[in-house]
C-alpha positions as CSV (number, residue, x, y, z in Angstrom):
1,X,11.5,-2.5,-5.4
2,X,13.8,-4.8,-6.9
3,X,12.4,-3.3,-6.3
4,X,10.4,-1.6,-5.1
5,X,8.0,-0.8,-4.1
6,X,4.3,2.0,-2.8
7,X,0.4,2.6,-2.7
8,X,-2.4,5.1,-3.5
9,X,-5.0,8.0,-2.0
10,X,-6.9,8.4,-5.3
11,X,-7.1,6.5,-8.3
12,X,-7.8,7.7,-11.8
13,X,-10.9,7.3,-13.9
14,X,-11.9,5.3,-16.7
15,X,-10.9,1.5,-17.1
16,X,-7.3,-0.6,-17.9
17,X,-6.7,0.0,-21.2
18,X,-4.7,-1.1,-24.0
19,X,-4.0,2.0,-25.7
20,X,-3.7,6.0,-23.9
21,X,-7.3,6.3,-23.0
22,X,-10.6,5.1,-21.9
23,X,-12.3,4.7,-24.8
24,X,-9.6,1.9,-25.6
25,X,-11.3,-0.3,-22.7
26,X,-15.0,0.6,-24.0
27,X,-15.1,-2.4,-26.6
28,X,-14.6,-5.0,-24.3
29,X,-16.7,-7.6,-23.0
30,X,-18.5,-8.7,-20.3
31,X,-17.3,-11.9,-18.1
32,X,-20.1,-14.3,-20.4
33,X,-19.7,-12.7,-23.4
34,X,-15.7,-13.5,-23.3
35,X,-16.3,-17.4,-23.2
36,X,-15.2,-20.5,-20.7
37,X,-11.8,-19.9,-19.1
38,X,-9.2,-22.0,-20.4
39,X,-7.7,-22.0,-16.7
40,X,-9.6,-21.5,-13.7
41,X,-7.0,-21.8,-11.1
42,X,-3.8,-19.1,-11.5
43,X,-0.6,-18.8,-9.5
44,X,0.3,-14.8,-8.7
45,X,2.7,-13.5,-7.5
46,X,2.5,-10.7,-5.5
47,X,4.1,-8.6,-2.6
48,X,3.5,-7.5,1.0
49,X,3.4,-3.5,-0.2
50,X,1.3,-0.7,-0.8
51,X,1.2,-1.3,-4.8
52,X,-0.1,-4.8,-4.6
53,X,-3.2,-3.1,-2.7
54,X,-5.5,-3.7,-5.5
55,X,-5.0,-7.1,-6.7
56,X,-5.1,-8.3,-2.3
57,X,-8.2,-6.3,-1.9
58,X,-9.2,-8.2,-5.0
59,X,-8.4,-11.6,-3.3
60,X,-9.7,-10.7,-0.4
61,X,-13.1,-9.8,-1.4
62,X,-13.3,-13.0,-4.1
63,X,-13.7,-10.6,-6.7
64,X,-11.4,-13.0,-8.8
65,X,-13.8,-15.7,-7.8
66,X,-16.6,-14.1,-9.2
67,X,-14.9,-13.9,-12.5
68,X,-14.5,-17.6,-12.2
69,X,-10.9,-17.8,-11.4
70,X,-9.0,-19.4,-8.3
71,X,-6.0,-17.0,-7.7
72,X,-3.0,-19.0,-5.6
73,X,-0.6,-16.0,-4.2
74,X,3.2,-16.5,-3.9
75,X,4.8,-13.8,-2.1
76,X,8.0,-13.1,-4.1
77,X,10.7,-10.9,-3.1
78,X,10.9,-8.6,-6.4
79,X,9.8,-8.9,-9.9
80,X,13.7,-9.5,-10.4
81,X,13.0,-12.5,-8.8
82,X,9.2,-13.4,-10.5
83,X,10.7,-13.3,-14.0
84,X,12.4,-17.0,-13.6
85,X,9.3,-18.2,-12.0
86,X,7.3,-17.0,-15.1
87,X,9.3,-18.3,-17.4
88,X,9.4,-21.6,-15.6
89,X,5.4,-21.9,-15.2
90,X,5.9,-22.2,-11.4
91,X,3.9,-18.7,-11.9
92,X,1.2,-18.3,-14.6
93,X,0.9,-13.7,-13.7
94,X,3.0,-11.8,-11.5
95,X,2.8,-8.7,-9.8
96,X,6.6,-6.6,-10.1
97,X,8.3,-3.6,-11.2
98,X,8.6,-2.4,-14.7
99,X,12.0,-1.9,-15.1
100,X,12.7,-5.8,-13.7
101,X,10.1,-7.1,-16.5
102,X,11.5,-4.9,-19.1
103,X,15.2,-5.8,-18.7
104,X,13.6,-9.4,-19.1
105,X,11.8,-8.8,-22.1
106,X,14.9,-6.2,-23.7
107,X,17.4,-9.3,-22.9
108,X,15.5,-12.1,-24.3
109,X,15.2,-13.9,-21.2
110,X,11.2,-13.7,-21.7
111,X,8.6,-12.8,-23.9
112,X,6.3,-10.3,-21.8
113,X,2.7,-9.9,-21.6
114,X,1.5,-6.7,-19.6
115,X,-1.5,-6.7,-18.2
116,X,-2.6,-4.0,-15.6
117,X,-0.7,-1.5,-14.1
118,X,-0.4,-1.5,-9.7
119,X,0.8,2.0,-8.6
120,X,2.0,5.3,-9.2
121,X,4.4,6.8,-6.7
122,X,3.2,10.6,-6.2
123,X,5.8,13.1,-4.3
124,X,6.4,13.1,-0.5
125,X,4.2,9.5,-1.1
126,X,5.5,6.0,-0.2
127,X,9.4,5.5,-1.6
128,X,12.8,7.1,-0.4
129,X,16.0,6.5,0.4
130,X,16.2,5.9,4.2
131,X,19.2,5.7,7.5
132,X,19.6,5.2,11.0
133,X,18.8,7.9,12.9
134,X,22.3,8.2,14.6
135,X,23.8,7.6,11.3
136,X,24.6,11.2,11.1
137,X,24.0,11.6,7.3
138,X,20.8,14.3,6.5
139,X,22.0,14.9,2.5
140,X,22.2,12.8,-0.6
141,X,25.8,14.0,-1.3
142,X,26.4,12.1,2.0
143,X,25.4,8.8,0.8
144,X,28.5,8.8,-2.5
145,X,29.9,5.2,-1.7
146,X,28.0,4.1,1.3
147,X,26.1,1.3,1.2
148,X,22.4,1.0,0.1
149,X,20.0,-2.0,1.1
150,X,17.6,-2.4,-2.0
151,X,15.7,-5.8,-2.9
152,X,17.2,-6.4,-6.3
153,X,20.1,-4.7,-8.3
154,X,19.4,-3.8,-11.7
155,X,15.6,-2.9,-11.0
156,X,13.6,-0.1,-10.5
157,X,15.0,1.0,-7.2
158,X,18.6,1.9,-8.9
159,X,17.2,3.3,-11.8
160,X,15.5,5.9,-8.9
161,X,18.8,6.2,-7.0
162,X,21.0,6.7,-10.3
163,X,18.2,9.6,-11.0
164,X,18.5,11.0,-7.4
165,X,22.5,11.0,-7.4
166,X,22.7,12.4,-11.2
167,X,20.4,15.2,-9.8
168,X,22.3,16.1,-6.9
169,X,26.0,15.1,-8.5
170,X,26.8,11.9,-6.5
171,X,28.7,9.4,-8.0
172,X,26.9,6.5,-8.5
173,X,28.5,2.9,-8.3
174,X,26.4,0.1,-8.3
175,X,28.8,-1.9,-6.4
176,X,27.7,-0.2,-3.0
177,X,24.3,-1.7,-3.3
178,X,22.9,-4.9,-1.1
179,X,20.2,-7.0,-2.2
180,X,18.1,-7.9,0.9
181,X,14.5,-8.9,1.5
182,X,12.4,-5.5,2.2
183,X,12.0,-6.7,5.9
184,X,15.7,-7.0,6.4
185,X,16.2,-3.7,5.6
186,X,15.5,-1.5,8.9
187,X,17.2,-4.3,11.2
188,X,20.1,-3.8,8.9
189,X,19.6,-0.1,9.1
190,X,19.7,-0.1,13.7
191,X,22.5,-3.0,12.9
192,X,24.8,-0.6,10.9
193,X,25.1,-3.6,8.4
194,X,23.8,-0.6,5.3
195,X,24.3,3.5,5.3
196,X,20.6,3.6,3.6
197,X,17.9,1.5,2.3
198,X,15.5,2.4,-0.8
199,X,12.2,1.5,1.3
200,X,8.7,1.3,-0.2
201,X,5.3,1.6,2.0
202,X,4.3,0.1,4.6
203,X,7.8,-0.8,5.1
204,X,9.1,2.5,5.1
205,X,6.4,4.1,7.7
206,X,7.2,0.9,9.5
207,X,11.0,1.5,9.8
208,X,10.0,5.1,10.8
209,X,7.9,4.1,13.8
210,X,10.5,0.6,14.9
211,X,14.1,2.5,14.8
212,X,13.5,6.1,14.3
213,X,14.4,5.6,10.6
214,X,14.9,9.2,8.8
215,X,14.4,10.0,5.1
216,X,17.0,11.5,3.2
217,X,15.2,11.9,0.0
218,X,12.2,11.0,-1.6
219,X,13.0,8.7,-4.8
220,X,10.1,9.9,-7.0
221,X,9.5,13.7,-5.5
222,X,10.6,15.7,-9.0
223,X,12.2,15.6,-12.3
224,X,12.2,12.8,-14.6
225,X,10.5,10.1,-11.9
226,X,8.1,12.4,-10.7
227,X,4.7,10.6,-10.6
228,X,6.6,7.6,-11.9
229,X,4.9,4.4,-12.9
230,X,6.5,1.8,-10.3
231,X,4.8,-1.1,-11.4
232,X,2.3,-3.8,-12.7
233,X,1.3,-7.4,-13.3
234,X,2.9,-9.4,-16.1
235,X,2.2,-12.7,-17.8
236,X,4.3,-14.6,-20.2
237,X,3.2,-13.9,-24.4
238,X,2.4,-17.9,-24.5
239,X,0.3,-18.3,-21.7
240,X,-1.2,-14.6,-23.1
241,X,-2.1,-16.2,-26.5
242,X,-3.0,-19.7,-24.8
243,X,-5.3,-18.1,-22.5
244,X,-7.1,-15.0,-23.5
245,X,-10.2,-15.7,-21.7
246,X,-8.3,-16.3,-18.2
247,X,-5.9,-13.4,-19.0
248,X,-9.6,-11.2,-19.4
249,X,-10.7,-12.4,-16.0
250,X,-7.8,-11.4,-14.4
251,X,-8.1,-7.9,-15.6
252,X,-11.4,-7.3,-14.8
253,X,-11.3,-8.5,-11.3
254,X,-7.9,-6.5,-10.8
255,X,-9.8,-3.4,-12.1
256,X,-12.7,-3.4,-9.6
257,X,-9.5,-4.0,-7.0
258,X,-7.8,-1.3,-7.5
259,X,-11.3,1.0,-8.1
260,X,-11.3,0.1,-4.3
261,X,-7.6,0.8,-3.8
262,X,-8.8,4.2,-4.4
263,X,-10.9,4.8,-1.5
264,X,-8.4,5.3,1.2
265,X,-10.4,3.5,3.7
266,X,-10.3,0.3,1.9
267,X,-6.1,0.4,1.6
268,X,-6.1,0.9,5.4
269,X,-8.1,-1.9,6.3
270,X,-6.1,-4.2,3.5
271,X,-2.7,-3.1,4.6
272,X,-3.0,-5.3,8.2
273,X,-4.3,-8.3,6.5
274,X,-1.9,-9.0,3.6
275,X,1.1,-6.8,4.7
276,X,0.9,-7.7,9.0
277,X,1.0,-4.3,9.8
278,X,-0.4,-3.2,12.7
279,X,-3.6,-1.0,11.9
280,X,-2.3,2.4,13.5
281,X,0.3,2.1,11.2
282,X,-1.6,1.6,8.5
283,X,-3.2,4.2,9.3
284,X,-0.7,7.1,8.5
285,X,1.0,5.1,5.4
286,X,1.3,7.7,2.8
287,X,-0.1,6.6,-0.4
288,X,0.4,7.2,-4.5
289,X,-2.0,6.7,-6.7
290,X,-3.2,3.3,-8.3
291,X,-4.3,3.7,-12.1
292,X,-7.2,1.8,-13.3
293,X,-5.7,2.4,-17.1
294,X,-2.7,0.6,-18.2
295,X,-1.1,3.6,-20.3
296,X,1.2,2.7,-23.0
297,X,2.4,6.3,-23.0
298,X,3.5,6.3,-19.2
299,X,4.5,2.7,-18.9
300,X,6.9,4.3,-21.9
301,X,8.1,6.6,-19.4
302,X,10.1,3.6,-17.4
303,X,12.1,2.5,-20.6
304,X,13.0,6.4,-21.7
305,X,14.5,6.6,-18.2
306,X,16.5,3.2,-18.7
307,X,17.7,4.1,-21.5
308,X,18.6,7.6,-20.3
309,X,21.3,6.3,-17.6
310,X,22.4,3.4,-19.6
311,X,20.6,0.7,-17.8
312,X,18.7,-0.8,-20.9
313,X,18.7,0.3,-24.9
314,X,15.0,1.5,-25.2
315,X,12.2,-0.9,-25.6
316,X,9.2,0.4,-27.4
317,X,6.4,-0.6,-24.8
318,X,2.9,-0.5,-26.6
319,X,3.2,-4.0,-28.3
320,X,3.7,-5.7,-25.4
321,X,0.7,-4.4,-23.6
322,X,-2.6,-6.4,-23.5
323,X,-5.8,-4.8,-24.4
324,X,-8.0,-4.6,-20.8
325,X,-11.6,-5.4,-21.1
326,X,-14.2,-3.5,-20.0
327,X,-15.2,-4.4,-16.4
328,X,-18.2,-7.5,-15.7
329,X,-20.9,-6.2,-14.1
């Protein structure tokens, strides 16, 4: 969100991996085997919403520790917002969406490392365009100039809306969109300050039970963001090459995270901790998935669609993409 943002019921098999299947991940090795960390203590950036499940169950239950590194979170407000921060060393990996980290790398503004995907957004799951109940609009073609609440321009969340309002033949002006902090967005909403708000879980089910929020459309229900890839965690290519062994620690403890992510159970009992929500809400968030592969092929997917509605030439995805090793035991 900048996105955007999600989070998952089930999560697919195998292991992150550099290339477009498991076998990719078999080679690696384990947490000795891989040699002394070259930095034991990381900041991360990372976000009060469904996709950062994994890596905050991963925090929470010291899996990180066990790999030998000290993870520092920074709550960010989008991965708009993370790239600076990278590129300043204020953050060594950041969680964000792809289309934020993309525009960074396609612009020159950074050299990008990616290294572990967070969540797939599934139809009818966790990311939609949102109003006031009384705000009288129930249709997409009723939202052509009004004014949408999303975290960051430019990121994923109007790549979705351009999608949406191509599909249904709303003009789309990226003028009429408010950057705000995702828990700004449903006070906004009951304020009248916004028409709509792109909202990700738990923030969304939250704005559903506060104000009587009501979807207008999901963002990534069919077509060409169907079970879109929202997002992942990114480092910068210097402190990739400078730090292979930390980088390598990092994805293994993220994999076991989000293996967790996919028991439902585990995302419920997360959600209240790192996102404040109370636990009967957590309870009926709707979830994507979260991918324990990082696949060059669909992370492709984000740049196509960039490219598709002018947002971004296209960006050819599988160099930047860091090689996950198989899991410690």
């Amino acid at each position: 969100m900048a996105a955007t943002m999600a989070v998952l019921l089930t999560a697919g098999c195998g292991l992150f991996g550099g290339g477009d299947s498991e076998s990719d991940a078999s080679s690696g090795t384990s947490a000795k085997a891989a040699g002394k960390l070259e930095k034991t203590t990381i900041k991360v950036g990372v976000m009060s919403v469904i996709d950062c499940a994994g890596s905050q169950i991963a925090i929470e239950k010291d899996l990180f520790k066990a790999e030998g590194l000290t993870v520092e979170p920074e709550t960010i407000q989008s991965g708009a917002f993370a790239v600076p921060k990278l590129a300043n060393g204020e953050l060594d990996v950041s969680f964000g969406n792809w289309v934020s980290f993309m525009k960074a790398q396609q612009q020159g503004v950074l050299d990008m490392k990616f290294i572990g995907e967070a969540y797939i957004s599934t139809p009818n799951s966790n990311f939609a365009l949102i109003t006031a109940p009384d705000s009288g609009i129930t249709d997409v073609k009723q939202l052509a100039g009004k004014k949408i609440a999303v975290n960051a321009r430019g990121n994923v969340n109007e790549l979705l809306i351009r999608a949406v309002f191509e599909a249904n033949d709303v003009p789309f002006d990226a003028n009429n969109l408010v950057e705000m902090k995702f828990p700004e967005m449903a006070p906004a909403l009951a304020q009248h300050k916004v028409d709509a708000a792109s909202l990700i879980d738990p923030l969304l089910t939250d704005a559903q039970k506060t104000i009587g929020a009501k979807i207008v459309t999901d963002l990534t229900g069919k077509g060409p963001a169907e079970n879109f890839p929202l997002s992942g965690y990114a480092t910068t290519a210097k402190f990739a090459k400078e730090n292979p062994n930390t980088v390598a620690a990092f994805q293994r403890a993220l994999l076991k995270g989000q293996q967790l992510a996919g028991d439902r159970k585990n995302v419920v009992e997360a959600l209240p901790k790192y996102a404040k929500m109370p636990p009967e809400t957590a309870a009926i968030v709707r979830f994507g998935t979260f991918p324990t592969t990082i696949d060059k092929k669909r992370v492709q997917r984000v740049s196509d669609l960039l490219t598709t509605y002018g947002m971004m030439p296209k960006l050819v995805v599988a160099p930047l993409v860091v090689p996950m090793p198989a899991a410690s035991s």
